[in-house]
TIDREN-947635 format. One line per 5 residues: number of its first residue (from 0); their letters; for each residue x negated, y, z of N, C-alpha, C, O. Coordinates in steps of 0.02 Angstrom, whole numbers, m for minus. Example, Ala and Ser with C-alpha at 12.3 -4.5 7.8 and 13.67 -1.06 7.14 Angstrom:
BEGIN
0	AS	m660:m284:390:m615:m225:390:m660:m165:390:m712:m166:423  m642:m112:354:m684:m53:357:m645:2:394:m670:57:402
// end
This chain:
BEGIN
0	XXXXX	393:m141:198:366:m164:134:413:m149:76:391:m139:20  478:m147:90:537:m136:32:515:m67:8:516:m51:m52  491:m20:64:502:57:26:416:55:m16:416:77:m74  368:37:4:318:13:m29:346:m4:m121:325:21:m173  388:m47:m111:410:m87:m182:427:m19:m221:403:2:m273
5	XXXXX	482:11:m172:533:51:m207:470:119:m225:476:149:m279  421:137:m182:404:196:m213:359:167:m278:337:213:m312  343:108:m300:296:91:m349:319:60:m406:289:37:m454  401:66:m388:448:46:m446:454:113:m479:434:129:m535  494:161:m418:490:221:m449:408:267:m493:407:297:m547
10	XXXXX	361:258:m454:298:278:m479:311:262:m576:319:293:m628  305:187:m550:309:163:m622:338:195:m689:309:215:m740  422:193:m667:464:235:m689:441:294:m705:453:293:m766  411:356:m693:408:415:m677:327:382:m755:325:394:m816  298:358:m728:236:351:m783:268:337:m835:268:386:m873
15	XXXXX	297:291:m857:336:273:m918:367:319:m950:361:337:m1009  397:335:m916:457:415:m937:385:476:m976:370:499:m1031  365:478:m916:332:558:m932:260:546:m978:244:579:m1028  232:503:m957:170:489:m981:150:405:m1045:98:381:m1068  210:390:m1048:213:343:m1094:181:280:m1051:184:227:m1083
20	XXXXX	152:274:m990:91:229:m955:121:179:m913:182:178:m914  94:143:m881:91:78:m856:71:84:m784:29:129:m783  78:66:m737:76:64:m634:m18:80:m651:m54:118:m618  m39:38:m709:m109:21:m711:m161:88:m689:m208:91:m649  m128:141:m734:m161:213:m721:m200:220:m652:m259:234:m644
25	XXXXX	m152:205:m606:m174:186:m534:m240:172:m481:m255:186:m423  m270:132:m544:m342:88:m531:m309:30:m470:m308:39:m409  m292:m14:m498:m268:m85:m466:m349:m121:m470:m381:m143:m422  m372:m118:m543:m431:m168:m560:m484:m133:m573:m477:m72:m567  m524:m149:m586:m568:m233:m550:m562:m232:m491:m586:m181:m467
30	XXXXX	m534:m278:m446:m490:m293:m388:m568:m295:m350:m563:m262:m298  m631:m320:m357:m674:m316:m310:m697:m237:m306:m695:m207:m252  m718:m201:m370:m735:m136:m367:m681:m91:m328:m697:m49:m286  m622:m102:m344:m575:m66:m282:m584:m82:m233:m591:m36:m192  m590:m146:m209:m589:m197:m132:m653:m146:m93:m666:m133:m35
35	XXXXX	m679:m130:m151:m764:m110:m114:m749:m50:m97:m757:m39:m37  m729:m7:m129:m701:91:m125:m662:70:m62:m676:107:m15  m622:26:m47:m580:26:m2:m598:38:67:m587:81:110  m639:m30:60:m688:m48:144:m735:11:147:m729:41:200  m787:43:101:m828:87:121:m771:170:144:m795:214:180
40	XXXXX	m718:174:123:m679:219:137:m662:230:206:m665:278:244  m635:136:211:m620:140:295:m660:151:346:m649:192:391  m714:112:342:m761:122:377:m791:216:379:m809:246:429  m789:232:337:m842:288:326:m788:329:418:m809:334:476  m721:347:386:m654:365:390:m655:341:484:m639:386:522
45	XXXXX	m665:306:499:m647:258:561:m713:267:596:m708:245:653  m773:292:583:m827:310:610:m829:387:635:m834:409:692  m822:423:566:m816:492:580:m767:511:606:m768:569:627  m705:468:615:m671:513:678:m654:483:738:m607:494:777  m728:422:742:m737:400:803:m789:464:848:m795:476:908
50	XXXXX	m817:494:789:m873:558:819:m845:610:849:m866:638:899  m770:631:801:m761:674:833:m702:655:898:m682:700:934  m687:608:904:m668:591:963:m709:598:1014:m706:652:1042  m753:553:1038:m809:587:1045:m821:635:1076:m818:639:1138  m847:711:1012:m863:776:1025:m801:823:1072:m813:873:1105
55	XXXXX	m733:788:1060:m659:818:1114:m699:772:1174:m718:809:1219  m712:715:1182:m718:687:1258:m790:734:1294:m802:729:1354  m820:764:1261:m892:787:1268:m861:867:1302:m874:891:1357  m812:899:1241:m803:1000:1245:m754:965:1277:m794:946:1320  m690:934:1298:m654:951:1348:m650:893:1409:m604:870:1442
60	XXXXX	m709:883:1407:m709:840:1491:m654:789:1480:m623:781:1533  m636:761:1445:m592:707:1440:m634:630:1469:m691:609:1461  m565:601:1511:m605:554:1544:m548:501:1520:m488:517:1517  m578:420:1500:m535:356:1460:m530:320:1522:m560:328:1575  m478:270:1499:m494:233:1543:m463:177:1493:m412:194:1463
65	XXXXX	m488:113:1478:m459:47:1451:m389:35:1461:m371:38:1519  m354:23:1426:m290:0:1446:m280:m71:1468:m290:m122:1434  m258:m67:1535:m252:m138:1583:m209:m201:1547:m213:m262:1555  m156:m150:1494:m116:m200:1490:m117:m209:1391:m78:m196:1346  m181:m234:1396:m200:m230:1306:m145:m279:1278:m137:m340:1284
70	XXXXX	m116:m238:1249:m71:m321:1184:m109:m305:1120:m97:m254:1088  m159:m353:1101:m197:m358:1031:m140:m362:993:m131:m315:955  m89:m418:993:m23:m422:944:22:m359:946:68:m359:904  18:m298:992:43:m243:961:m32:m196:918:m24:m163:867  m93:m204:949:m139:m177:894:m142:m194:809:m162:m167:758
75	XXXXX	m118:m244:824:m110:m289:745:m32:m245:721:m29:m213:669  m11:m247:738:56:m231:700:49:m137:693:69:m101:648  6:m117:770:m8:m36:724:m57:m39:671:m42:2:628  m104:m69:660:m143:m74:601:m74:m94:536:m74:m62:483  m33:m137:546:0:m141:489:50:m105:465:72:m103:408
80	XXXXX	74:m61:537:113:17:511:69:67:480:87:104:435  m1:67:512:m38:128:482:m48:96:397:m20:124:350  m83:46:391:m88:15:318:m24:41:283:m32:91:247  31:17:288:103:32:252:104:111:237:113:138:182  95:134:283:108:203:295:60:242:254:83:283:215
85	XXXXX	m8:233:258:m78:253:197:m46:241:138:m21:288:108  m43:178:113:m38:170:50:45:197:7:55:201:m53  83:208:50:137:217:31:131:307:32:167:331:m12  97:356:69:61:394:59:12:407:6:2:464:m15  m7:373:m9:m74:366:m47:m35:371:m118:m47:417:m158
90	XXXXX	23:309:m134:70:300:m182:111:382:m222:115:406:m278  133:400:m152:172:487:m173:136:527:m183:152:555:m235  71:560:m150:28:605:m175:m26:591:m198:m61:641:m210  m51:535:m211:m127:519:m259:m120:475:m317:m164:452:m353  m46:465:m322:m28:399:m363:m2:441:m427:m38:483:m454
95	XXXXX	61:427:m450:103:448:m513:110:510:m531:102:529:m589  130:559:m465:132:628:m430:62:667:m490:65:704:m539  10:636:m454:m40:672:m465:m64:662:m527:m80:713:m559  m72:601:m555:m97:580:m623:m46:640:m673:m65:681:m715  16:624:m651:58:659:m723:35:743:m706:12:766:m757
100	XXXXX	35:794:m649:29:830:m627:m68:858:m671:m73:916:m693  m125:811:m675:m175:810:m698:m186:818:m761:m233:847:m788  m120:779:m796:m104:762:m868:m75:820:m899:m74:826:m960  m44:873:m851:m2:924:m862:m28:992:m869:m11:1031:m914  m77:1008:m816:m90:1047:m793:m171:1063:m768:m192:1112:m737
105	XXXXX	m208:1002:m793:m257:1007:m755:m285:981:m718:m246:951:m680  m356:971:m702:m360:926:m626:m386:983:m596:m377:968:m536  m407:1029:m595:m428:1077:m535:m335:1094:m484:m321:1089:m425  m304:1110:m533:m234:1137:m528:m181:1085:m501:m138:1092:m458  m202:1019:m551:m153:958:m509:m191:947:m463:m228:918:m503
110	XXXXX	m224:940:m405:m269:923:m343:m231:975:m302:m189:958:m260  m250:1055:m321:m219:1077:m277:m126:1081:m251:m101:1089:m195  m101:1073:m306:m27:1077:m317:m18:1010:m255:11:1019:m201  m46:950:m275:m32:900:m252:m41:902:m166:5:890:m126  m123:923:m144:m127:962:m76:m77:1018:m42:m53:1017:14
115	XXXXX	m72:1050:m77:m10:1097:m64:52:1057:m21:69:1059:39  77:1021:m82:162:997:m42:115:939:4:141:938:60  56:890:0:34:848:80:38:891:132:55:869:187  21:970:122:19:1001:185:79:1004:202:99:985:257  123:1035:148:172:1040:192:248:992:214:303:1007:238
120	XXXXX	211:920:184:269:849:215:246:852:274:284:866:321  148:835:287:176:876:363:190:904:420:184:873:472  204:947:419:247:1013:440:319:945:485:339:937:542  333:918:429:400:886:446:372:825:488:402:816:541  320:783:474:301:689:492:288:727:563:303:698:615
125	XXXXX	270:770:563:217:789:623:272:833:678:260:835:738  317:859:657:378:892:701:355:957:710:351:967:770  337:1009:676:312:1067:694:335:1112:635:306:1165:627  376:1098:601:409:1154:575:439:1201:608:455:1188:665  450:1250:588:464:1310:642:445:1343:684:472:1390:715
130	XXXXX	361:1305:689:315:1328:763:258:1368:715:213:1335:689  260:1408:709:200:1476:649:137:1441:651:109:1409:606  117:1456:727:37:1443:707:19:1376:709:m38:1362:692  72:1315:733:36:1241:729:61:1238:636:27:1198:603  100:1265:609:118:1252:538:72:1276:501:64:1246:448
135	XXXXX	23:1341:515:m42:1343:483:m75:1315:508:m131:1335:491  m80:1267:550:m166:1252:561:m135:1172:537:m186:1138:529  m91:1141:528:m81:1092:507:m95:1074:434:m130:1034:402  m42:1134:421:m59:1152:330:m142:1149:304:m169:1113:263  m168:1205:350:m253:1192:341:m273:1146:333:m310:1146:284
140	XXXXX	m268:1083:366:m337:1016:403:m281:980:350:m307:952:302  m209:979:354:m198:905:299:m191:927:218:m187:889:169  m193:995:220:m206:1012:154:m280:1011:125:m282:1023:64  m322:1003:148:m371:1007:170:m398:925:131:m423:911:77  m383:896:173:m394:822:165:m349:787:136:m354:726:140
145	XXXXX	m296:815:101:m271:810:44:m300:812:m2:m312:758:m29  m329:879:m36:m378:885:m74:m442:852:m82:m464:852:m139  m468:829:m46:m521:782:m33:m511:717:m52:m554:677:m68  m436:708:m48:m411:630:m58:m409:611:m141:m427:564:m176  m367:695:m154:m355:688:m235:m410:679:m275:m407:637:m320
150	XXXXX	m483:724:m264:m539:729:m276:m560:656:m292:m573:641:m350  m561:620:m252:m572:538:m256:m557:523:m298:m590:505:m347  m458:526:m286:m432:496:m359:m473:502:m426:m493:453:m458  m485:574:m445:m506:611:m513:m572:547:m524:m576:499:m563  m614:569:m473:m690:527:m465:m685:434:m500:m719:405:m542
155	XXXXX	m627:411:m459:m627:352:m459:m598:314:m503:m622:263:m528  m514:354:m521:m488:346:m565:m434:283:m508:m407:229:m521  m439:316:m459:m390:237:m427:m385:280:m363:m424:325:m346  m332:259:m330:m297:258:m256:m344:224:m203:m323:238:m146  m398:187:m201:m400:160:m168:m458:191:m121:m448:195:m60
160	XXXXX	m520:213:m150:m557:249:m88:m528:274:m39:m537:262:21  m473:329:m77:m429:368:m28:m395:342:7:m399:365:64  m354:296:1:m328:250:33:m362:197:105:m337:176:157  m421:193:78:m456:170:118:m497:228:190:m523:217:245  m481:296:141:m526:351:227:m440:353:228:m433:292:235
165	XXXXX	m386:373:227:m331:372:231:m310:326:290:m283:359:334  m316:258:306:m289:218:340:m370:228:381:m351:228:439  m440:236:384:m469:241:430:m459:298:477:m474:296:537  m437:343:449:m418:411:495:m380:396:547:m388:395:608  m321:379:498:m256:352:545:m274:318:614:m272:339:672
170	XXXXX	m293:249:584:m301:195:638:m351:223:689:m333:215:747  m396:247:683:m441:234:728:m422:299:783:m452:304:836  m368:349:763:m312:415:799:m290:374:845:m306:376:904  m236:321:808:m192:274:848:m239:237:919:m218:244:977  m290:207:907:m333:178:941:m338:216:1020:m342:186:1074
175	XXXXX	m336:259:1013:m346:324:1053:m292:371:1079:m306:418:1116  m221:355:1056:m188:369:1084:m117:334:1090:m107:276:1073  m67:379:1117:10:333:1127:38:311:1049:58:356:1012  38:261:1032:78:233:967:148:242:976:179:248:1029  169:242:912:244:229:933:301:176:977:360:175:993
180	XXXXX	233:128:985:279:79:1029:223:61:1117:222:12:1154  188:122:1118:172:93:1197:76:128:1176:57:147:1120  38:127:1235:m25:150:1220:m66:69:1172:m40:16:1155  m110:85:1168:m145:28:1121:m220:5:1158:m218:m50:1186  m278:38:1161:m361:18:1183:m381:51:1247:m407:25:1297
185	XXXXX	m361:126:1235:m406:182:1293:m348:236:1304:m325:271:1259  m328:237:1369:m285:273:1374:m330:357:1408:m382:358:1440  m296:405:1393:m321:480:1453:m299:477:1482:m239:464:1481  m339:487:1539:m317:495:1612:m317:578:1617:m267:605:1641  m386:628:1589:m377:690:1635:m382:720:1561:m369:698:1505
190	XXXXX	m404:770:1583:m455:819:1533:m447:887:1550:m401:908:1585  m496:926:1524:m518:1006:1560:m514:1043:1485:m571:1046:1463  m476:1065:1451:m482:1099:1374:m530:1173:1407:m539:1194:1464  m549:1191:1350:m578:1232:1347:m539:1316:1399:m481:1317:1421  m569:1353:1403:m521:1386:1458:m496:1446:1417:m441:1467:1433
195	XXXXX	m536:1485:1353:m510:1529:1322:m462:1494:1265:m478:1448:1227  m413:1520:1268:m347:1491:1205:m380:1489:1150:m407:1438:1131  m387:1577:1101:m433:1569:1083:m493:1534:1041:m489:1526:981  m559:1512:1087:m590:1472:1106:m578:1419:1055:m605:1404:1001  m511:1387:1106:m509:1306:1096:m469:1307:1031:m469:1253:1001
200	XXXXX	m431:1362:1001:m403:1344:917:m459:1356:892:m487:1308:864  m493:1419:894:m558:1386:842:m601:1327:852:m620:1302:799  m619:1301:899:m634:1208:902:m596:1179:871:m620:1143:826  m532:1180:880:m500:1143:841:m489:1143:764:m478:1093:731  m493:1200:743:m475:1224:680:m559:1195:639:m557:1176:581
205	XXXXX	m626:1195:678:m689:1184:639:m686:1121:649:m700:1089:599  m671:1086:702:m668:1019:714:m619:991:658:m639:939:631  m550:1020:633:m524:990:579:m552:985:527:m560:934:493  m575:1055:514:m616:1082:455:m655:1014:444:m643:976:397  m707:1004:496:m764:972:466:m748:896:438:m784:870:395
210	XXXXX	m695:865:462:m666:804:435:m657:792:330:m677:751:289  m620:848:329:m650:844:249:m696:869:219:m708:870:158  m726:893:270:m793:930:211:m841:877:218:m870:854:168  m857:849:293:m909:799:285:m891:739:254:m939:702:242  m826:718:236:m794:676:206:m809:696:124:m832:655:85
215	XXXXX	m796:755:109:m810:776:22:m877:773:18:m902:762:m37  m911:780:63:m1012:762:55:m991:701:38:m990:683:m21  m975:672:75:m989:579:78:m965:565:11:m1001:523:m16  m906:589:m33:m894:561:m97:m928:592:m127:m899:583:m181  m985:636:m144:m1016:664:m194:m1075:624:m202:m1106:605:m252
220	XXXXX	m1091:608:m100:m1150:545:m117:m1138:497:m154:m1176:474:m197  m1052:466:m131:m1063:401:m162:m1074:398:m243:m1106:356:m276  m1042:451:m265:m1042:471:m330:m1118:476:m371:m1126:475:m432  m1161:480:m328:m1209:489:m374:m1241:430:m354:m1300:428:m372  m1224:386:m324:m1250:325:m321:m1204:244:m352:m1209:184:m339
225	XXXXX	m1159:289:m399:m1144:261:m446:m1087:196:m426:m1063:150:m459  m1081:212:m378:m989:148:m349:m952:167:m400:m927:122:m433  m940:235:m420:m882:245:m439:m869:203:m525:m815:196:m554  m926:185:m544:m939:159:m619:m899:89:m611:m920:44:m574  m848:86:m645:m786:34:m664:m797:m9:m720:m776:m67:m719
230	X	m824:10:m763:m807:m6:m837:m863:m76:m845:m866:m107:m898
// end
């Protein structure tokens, strides 16, 4: 929670300095109209990549099995690393970053600039620097949905939709596999990947793909059905 503080002290800072502005830029308020971008985010976010979970258990014969030894009180505390971790995310590239970057340069130009360096932090969160082809296909899918995230911002004028498919992505990954402190709901037991190499990077690469594109449908809907109206 301290580095939370510290990146929204600094944010702050960085608005003041460059842009004369206030944390407010952000979209904090109207605390229910955000509250709402939030939950429809997660949810949307926590569904669709319950599908494509899913569509991997379907193309590679993957078989679950429940985890015998469920601790709900460690599920609670990965939901509150992934939360920390979104928004403090959400804070560096959809927050101060991007507004002054928009203010500067553009919003076609600040979106992408801003996607750009998400792809490549990571390269680093994710441990695959140095490995060629997982560093492009990483770069692809989180640059990718980077852009999709910023898009929001522009739309909404606030952190928080994004924030909200942001922490549904996450969590519902975690759900499904080893956390950092032990497995969590459904552990793998087998699985049969696809047999051409090949093959299975392009699955993977359309399977990433489709996460922000059917995700950028979903904000154009919501958009014309008028959530995004604040004022």
């Amino acid at each position: 929670m301290v580095g939370i503080i510290i990146v929204v002290l600094i944010s702050w800072g960085l608005l003041f300095i460059i842009e004369r502005k206030n944390i407010s830029v952000l979209g904090f308020t109207p605390f229910r109209k955000r509250f709402q971008q939030f939950i429809i985010g997660f949810i949307f976010l926590f569904i669709l990549n319950l599908l494509t979970i899913y569509t991997d258990t379907i193309v590679n014969s993957i078989q679950w099995a429940t985890n015998p030894n469920i601790n709900y009180q460690l599920v609670i505390e990965v939901f509150w690393f992934h939360f920390k971790s979104a928004l403090t995310e959400e804070l560096v590239f959809r927050g101060a970053l991007l507004y002054i970057l928009i203010k500067r340069i553009g919003v076609q130009r600040g979106i992408l600039i801003s996607a750009i360096i998400f792809g490549i932090y990571h390269w680093f969160t994710l441990g695959v620097y140095g490995k060629l082809v997982p560093m492009v296909y990483i770069f692809i899918i989180t640059g990718a949905m980077g852009y999709v995230w910023g898009y929001c911002f522009t739309k909404t004028r606030s952190i928080f939709l994004a924030f909200g498919l942001h922490l549904g992505i996450n969590f519902m990954s975690a759900l499904f596999s080893r956390s950092p402190t032990g497995n969590l709901i459904w552990i793998k037991t087998s699985n049969i990947p696809l047999s051409s190499e090949w093959l299975h990077l392009f699955y993977l690469l359309a399977k990433g793909l489709a996460v922000p594109v059917l995700t950028f449908l979903f904000i154009i809907y919501l958009e014309k059905k008028l959530i995004y109206d604040v004022d």
